[in-house]
Biotite code that builds the C-alpha atoms (Angstrom):
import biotite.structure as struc

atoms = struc.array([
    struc.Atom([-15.690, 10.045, -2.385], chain_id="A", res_id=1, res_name="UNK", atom_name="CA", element="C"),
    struc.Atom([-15.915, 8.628, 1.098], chain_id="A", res_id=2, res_name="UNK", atom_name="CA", element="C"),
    struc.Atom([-13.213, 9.828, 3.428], chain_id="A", res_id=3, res_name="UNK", atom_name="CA", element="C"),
    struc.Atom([-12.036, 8.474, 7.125], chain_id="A", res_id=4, res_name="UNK", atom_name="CA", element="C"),
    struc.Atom([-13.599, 10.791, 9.519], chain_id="A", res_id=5, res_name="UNK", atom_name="CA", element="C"),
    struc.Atom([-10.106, 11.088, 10.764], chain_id="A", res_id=6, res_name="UNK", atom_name="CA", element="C"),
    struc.Atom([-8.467, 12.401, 7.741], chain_id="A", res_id=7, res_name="UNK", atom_name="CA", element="C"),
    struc.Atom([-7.904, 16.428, 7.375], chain_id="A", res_id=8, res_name="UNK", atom_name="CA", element="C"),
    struc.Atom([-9.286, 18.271, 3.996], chain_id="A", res_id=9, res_name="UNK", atom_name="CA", element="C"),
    struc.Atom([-7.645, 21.460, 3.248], chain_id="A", res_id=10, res_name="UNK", atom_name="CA", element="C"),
    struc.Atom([-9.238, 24.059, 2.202], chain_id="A", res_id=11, res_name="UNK", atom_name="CA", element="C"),
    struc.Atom([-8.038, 26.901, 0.447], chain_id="A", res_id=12, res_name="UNK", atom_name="CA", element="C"),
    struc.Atom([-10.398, 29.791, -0.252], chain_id="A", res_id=13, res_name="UNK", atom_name="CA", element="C"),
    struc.Atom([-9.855, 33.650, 0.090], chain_id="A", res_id=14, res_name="UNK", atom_name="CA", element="C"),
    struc.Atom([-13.345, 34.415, -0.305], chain_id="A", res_id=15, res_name="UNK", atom_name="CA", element="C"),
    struc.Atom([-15.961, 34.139, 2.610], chain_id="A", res_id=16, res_name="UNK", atom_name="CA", element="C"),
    struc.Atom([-18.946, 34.048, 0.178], chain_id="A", res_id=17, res_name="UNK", atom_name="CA", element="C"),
    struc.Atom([-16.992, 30.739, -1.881], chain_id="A", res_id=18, res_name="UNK", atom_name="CA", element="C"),
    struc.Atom([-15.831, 29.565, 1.849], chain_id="A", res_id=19, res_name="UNK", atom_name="CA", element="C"),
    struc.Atom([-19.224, 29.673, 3.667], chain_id="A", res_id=20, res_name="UNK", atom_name="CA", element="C"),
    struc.Atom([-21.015, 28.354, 0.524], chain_id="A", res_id=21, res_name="UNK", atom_name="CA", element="C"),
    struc.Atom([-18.266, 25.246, 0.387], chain_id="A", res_id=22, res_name="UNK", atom_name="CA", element="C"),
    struc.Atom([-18.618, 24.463, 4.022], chain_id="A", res_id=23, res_name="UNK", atom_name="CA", element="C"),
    struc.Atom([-22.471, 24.169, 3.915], chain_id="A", res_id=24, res_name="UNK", atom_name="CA", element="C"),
    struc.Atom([-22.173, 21.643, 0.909], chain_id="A", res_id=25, res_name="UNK", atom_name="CA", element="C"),
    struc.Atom([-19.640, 19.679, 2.997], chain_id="A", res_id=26, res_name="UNK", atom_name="CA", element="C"),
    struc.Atom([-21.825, 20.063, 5.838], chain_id="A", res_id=27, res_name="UNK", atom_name="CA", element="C"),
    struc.Atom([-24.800, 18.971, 4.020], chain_id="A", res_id=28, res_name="UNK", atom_name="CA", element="C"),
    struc.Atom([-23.237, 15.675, 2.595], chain_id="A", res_id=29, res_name="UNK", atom_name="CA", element="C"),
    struc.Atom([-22.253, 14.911, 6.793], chain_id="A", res_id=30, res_name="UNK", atom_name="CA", element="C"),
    struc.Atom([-18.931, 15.301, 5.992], chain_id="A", res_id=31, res_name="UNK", atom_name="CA", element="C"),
    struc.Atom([-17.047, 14.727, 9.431], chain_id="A", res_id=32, res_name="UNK", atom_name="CA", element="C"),
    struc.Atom([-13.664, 15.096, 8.704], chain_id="A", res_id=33, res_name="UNK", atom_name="CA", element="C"),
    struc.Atom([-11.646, 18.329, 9.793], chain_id="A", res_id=34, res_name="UNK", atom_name="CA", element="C"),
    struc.Atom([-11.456, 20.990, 7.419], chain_id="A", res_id=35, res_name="UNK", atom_name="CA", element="C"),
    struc.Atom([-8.493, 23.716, 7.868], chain_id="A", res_id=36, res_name="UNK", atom_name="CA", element="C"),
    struc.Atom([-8.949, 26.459, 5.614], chain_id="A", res_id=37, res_name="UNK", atom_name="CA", element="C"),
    struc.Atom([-6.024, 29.100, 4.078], chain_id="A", res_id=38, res_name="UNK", atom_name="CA", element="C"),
    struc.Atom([-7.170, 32.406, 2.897], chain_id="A", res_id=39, res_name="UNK", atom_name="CA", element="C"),
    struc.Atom([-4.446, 32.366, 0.268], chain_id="A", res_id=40, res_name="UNK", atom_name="CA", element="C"),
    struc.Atom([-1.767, 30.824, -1.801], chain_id="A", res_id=41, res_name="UNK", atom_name="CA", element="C"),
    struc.Atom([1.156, 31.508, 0.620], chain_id="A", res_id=42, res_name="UNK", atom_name="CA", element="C"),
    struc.Atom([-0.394, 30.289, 3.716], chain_id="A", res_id=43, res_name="UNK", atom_name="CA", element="C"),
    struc.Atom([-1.845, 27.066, 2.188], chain_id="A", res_id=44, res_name="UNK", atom_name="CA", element="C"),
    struc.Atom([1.845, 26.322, 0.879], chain_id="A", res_id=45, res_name="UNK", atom_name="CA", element="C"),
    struc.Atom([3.198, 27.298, 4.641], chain_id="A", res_id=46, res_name="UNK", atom_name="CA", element="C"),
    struc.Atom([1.078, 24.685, 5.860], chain_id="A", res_id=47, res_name="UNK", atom_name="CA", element="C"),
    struc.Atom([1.636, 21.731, 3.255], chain_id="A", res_id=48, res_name="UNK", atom_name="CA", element="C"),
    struc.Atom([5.488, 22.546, 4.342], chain_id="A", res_id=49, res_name="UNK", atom_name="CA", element="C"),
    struc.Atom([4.906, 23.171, 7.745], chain_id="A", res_id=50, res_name="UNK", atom_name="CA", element="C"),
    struc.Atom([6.599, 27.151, 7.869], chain_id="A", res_id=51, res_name="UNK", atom_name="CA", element="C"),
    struc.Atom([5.844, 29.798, 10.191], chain_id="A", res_id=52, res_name="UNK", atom_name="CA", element="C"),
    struc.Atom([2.433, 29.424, 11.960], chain_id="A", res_id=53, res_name="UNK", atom_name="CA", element="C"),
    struc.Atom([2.109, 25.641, 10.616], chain_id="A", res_id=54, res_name="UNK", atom_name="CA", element="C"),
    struc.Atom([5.515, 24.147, 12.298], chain_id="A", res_id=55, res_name="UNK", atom_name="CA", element="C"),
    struc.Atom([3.576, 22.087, 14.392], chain_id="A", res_id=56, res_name="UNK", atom_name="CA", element="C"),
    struc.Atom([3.223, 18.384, 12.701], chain_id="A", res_id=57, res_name="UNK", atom_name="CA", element="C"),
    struc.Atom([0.752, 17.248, 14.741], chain_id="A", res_id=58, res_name="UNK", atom_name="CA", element="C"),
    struc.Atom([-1.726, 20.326, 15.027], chain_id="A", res_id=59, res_name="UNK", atom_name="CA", element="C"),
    struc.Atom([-1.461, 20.862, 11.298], chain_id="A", res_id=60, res_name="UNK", atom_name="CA", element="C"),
    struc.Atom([-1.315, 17.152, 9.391], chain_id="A", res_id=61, res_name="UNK", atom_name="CA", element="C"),
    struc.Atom([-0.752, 16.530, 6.082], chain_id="A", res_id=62, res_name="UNK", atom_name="CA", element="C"),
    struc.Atom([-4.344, 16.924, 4.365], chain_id="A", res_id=63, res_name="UNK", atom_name="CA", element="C"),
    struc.Atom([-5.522, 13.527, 2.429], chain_id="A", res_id=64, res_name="UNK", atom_name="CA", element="C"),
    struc.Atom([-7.365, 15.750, -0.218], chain_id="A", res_id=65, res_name="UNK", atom_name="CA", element="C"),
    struc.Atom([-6.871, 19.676, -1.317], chain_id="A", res_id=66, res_name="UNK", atom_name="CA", element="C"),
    struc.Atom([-10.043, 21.967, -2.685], chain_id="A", res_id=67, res_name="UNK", atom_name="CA", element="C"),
    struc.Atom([-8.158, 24.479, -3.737], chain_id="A", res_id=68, res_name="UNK", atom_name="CA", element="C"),
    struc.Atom([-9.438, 27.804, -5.385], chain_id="A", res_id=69, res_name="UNK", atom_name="CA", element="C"),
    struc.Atom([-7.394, 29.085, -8.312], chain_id="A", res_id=70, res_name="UNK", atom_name="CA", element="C"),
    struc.Atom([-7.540, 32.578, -7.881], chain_id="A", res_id=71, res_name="UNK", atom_name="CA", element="C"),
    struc.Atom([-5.712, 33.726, -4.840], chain_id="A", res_id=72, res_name="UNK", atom_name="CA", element="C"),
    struc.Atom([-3.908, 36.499, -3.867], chain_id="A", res_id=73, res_name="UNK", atom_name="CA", element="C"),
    struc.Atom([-0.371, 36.287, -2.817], chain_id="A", res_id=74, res_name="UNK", atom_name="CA", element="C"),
    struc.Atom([0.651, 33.031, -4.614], chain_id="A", res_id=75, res_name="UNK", atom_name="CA", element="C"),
    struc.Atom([-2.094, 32.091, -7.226], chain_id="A", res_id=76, res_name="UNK", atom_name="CA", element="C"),
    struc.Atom([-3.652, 28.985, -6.973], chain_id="A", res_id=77, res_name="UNK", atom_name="CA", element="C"),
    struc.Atom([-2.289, 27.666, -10.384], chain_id="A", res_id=78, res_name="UNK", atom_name="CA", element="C"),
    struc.Atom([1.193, 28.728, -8.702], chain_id="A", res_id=79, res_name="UNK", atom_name="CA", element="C"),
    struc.Atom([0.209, 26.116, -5.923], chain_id="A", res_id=80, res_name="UNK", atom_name="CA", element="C"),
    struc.Atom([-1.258, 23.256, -7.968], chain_id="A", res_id=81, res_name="UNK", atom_name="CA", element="C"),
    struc.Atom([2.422, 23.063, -9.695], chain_id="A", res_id=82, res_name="UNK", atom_name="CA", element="C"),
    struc.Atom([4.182, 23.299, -6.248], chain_id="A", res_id=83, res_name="UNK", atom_name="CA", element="C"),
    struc.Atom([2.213, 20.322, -5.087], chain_id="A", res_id=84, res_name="UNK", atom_name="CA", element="C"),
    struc.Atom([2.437, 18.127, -8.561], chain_id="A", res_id=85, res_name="UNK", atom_name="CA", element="C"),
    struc.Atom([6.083, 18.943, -8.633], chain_id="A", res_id=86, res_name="UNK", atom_name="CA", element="C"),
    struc.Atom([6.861, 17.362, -5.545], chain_id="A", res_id=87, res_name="UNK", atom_name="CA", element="C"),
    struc.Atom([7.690, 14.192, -5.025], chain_id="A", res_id=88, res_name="UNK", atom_name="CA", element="C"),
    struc.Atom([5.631, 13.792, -1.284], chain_id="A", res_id=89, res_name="UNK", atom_name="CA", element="C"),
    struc.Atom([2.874, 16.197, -1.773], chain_id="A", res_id=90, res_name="UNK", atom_name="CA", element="C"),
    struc.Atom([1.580, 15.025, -5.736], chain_id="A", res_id=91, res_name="UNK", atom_name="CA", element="C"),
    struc.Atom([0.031, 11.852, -4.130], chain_id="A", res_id=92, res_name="UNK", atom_name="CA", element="C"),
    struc.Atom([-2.369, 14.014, -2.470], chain_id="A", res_id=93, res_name="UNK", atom_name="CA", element="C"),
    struc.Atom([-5.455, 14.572, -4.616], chain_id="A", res_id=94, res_name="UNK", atom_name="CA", element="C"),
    struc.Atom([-6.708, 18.260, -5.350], chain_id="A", res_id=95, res_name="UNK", atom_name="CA", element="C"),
    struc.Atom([-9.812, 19.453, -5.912], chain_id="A", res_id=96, res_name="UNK", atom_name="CA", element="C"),
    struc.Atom([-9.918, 22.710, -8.083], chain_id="A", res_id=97, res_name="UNK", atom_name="CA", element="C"),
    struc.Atom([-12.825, 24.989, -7.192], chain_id="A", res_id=98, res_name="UNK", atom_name="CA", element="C"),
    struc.Atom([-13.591, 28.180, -9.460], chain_id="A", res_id=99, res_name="UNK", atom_name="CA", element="C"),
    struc.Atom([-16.642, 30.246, -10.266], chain_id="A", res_id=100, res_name="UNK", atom_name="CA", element="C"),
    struc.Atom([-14.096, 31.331, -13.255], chain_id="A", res_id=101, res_name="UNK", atom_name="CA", element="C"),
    struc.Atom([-15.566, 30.801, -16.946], chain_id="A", res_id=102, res_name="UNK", atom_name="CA", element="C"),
    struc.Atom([-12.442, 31.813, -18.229], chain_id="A", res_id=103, res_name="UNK", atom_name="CA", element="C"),
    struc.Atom([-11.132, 28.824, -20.578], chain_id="A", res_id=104, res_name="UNK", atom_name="CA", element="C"),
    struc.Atom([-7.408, 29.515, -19.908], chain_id="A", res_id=105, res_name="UNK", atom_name="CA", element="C"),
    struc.Atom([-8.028, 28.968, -16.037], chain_id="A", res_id=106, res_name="UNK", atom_name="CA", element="C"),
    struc.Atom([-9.687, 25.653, -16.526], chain_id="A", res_id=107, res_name="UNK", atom_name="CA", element="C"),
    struc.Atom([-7.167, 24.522, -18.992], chain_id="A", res_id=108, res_name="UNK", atom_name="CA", element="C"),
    struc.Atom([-4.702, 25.584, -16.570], chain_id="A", res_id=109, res_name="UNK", atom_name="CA", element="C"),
    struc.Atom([-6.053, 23.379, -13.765], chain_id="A", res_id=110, res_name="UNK", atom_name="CA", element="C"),
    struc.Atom([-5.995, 20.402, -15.659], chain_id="A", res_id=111, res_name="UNK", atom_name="CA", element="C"),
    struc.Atom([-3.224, 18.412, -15.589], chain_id="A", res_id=112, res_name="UNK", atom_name="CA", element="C"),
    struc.Atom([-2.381, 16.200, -19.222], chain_id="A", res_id=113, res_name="UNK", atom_name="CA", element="C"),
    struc.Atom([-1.235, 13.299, -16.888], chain_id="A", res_id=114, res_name="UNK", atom_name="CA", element="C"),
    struc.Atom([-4.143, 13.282, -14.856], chain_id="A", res_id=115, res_name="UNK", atom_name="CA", element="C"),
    struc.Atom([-2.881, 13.940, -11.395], chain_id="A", res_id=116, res_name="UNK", atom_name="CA", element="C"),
    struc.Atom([-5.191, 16.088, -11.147], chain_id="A", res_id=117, res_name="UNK", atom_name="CA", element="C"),
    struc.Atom([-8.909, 16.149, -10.308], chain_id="A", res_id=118, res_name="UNK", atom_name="CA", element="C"),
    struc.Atom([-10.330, 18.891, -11.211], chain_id="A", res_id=119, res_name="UNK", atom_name="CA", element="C"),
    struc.Atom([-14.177, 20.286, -10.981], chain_id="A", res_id=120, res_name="UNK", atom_name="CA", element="C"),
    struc.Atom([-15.666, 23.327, -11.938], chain_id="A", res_id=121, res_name="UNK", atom_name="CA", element="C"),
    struc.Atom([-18.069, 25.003, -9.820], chain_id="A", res_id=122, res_name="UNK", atom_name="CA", element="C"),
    struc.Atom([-19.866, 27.498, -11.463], chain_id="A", res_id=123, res_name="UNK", atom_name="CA", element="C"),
    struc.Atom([-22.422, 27.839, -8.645], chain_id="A", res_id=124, res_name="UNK", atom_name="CA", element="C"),
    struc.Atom([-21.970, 26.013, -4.960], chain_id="A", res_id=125, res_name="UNK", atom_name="CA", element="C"),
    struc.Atom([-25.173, 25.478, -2.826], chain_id="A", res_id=126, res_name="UNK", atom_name="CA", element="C"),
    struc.Atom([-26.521, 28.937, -1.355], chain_id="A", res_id=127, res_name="UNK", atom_name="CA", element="C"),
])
């Protein structure tokens, strides 16, 4: 998937093994767009709805694609993959659901029957 340079992913990632590994597998396809990472469930829904730290609009855009880990701490990321498909602005934006989890529940989970949802599993990310 090509993206405009321009248009902010959103990362969210509470490990910096999963994080660092991600970012050099963006890096190495020349990905060029800005990438804002959350370390966890309730941060990355503060900034899709602009609370607390993320009030600022401008600083903190609204992401044209999510890569979202599912197991989080504070909210899980299953918790957040509902928010967004159950809202009327954010379910346009596509999400990406990363996971080193071989647990069949959490991939069924991520998958949504009416295919809003992208979802891919990454079992292991470039080291």
């Amino acid at each position: 998937m090509k993206l405009p340079s321009n248009k902010v992913i959103l990362l969210v990632e509470d490990c910096p093994e999963d994080y660092e590994a991600t970012m050099r597998a963006l890096k190495k396809s020349n990905l060029k767009n800005p990438i804002f990472r959350c370390k966890d469930g309730q941060e990355a829904l503060d900034y899709l709805y602009h609370k607390n730290q993320f009030q600022d609009k401008d600083k903190f855009p609204k992401p044209c694609i999510i890569l979202l880990d599912l197991n989080l701490p504070k909210v899980d990321g299953k918790e957040v993959l509902l928010t967004i498909k159950s809202d009327k602005i954010m379910k346009s934006i596509p999400v990406i659901v990363l996971t080193t989890s071989d647990d069949e529940i959490d991939i069924k989970k991520s998958k949504n029957p009416m295919n809003m949802v992208q979802t891919a599993i990454f079992k292991s990310l470039l080291t």
